[in-house]
C-alpha positions as CSV (number, residue, x, y, z in Angstrom):
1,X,5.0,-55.1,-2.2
2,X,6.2,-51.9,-0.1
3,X,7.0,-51.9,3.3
4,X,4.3,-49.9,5.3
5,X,5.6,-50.9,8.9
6,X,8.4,-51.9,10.5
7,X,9.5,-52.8,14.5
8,X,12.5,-52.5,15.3
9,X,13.8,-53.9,18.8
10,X,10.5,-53.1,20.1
11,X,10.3,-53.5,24.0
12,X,7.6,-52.6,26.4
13,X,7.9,-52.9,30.3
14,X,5.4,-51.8,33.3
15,X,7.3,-51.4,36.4
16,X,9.8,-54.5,36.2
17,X,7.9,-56.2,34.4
18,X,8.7,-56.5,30.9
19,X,5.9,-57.2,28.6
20,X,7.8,-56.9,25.1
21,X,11.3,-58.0,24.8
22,X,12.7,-57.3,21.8
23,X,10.2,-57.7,19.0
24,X,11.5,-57.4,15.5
25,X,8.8,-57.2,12.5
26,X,8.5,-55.6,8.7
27,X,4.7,-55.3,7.5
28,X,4.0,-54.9,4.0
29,X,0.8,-53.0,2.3
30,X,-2.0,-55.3,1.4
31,X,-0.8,-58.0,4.2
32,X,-3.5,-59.4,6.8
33,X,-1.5,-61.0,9.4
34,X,-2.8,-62.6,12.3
35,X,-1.1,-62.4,15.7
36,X,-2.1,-65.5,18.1
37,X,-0.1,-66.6,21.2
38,X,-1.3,-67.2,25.1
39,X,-3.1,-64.3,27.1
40,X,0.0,-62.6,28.7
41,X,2.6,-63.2,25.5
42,X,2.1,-59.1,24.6
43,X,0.1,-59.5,21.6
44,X,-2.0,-56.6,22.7
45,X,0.4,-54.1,23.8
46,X,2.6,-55.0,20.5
47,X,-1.1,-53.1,18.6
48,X,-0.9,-50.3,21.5
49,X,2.6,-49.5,20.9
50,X,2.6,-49.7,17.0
51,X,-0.6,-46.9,17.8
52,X,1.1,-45.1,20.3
53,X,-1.6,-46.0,22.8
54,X,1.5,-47.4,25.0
55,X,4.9,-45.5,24.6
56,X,7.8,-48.2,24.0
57,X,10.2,-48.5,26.5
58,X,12.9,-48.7,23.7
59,X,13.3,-49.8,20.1
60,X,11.6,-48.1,17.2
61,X,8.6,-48.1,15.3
62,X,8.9,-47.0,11.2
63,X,5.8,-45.8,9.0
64,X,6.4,-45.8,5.8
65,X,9.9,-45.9,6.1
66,X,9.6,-42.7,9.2
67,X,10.2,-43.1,12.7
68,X,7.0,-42.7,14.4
69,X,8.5,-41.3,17.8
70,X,10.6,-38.2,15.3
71,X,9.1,-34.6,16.7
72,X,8.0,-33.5,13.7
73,X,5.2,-36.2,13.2
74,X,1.6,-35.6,13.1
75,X,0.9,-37.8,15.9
76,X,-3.0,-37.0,15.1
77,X,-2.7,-37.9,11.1
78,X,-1.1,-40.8,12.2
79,X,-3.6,-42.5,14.0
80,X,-5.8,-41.8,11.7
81,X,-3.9,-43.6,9.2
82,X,-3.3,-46.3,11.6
83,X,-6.6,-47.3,12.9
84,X,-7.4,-49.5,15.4
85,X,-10.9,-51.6,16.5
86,X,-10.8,-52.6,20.1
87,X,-12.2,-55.6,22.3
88,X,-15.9,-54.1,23.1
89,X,-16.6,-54.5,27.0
90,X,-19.4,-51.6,26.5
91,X,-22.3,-51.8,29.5
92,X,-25.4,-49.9,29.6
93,X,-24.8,-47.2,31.8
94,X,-28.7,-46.7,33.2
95,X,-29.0,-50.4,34.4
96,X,-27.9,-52.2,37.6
97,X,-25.0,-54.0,37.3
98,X,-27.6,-56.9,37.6
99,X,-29.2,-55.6,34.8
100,X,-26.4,-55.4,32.8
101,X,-25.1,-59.2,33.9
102,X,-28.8,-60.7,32.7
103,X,-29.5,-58.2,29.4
104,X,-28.7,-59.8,26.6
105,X,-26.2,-57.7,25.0
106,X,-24.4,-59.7,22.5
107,X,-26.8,-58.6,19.2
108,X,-26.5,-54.7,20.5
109,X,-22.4,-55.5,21.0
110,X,-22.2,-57.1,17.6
111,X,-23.8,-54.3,15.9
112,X,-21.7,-51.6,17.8
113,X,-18.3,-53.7,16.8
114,X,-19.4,-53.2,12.9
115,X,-20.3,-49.5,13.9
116,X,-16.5,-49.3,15.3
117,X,-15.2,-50.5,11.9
118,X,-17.1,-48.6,9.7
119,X,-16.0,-45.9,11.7
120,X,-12.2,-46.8,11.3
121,X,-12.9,-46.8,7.7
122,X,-14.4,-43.7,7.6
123,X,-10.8,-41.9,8.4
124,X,-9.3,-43.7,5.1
125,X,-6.6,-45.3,7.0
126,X,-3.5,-47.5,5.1
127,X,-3.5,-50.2,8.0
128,X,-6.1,-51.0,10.2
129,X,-4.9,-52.8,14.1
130,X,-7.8,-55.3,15.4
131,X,-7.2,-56.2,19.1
132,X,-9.8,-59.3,19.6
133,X,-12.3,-57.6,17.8
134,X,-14.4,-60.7,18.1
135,X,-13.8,-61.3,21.9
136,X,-17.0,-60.4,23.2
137,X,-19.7,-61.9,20.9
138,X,-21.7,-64.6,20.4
139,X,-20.7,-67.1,17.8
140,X,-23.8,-65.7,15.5
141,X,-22.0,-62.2,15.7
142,X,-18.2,-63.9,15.7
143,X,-19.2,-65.0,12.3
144,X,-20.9,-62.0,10.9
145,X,-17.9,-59.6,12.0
146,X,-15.0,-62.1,10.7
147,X,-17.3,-62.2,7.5
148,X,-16.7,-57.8,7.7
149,X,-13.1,-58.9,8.3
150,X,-12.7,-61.1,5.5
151,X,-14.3,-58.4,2.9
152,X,-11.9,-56.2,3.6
153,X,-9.0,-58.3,3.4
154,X,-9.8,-59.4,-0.2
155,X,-10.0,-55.2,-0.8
156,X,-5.4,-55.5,0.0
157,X,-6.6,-53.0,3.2
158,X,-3.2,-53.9,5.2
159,X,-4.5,-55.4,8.5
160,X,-2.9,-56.7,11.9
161,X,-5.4,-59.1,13.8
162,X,-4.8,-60.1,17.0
163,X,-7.0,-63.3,17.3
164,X,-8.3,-66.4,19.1
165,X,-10.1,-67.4,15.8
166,X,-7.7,-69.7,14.3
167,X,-10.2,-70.5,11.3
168,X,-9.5,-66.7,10.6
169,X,-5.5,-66.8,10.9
170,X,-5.7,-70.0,8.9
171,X,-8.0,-68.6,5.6
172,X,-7.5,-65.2,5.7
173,X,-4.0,-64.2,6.5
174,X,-1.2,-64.2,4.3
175,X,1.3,-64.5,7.8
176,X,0.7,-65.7,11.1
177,X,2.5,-64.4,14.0
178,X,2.8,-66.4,17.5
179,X,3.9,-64.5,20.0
180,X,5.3,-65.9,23.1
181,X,6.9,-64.3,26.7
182,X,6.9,-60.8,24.6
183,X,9.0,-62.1,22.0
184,X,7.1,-63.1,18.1
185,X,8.3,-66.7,18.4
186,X,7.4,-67.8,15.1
187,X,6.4,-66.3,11.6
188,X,5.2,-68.0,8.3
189,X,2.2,-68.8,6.2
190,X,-0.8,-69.9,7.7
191,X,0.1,-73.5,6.5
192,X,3.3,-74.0,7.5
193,X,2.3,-72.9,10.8
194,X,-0.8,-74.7,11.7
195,X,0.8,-78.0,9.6
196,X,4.5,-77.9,10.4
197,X,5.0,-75.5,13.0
198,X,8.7,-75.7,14.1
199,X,8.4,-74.1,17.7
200,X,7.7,-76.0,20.4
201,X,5.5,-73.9,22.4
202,X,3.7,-73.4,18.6
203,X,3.3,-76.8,18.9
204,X,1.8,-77.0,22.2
205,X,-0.4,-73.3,21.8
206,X,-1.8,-75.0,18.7
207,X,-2.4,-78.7,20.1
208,X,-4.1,-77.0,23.1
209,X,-6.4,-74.7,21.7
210,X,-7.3,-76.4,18.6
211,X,-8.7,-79.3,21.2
212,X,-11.1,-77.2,22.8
């Protein structure tokens, strides 16, 4: 397979606080990894760099083999070839706050989560970025948007997920990143890292959320 993306050195800080320290990674086309790790470890901001939703701090970002930050790029065609589905947090903006806290939203935000895919994949991108696509949905709706998910893996759509669902990053992904303290602290197949993971903090990520 081709390379379609490449980190290099990537490193992200807010203030003095440095969220990405150093993350090295090559992405080939048709791969679906899946990026898990602790809330905090810079999974999230890794997806807004590689978009240029964030601006790195330092390091470099390659697609297809071009540096992403070179003046001459279409920073426009880009992200359209580069897509990326966020976390949906949407509210209803003519109800009460109270309103909104009782209504029961998770059918309507299940529904707009597929809408926000479809519409990704109506701009024809190479690599999609999913940021916890699932995050705010009931486990009906989990299922039927991982089931979206799935389809278009088996299509070799190039994918980047940044997940809690670890049946997902187990049965889908051809990699599995852990990210930890801003730095992608393991990478392998699904298997080696949910059977023989070799980090420590793997271990302990894995033995605490697979418990729950």
């Amino acid at each position: 397979m081709a390379e379609i993306l490449r980190l290099e050195h990537l490193e992200k800080s807010f203030g003095t606080h440095a969220v990405l320290r150093g993350v090295d990674l090559r992405v080939e086309k048709g791969e679906v990894l899946s990026v898990i790790g602790s809330s905090g470890s810079g999974k999230s901001t890794m997806l807004r760099c590689i978009n240029l939703l964030e601006t790195p701090t330092a390091g470099k970002i390659y697609f297809e083999g071009r540096d992403i930050s070179a003046k001459d790029m279409d920073l426009c065609r880009y992200r359209a070839r580069v897509g990326m589905v966020f976390q949906q947090f949407n509210l209803f903006g003519n109800m009460s706050v109270l309103a909104n806290c009782v209504s029961p939203q998770t059918t309507v935000l299940g529904q707009k989560q597929r809408v926000a895919i479809a519409r990704t994949l109506s701009m024809h991108p190479d690599v999609i970025l999913f940021d916890e696509p699932t995050s705010a949905l009931d486990p009906e709706m989990v299922g039927e948007v991982l089931d979206v998910m799935r389809r278009l893996a088996e299509t070799g759509l190039t994918m980047i997920v940044v997940t809690h669902e670890m049946g997902f990053a187990r049965d889908v992904s051809s990699r599995v990143l852990f990210m930890d303290e801003g730095v992608i602290a393991e990478d392998a197949a699904p298997e080696e890292i949910f059977q023989h993971p070799k980090q420590a903090r793997t271990r302990e990520f894995l033995a605490r959320y697979l418990a729950r």
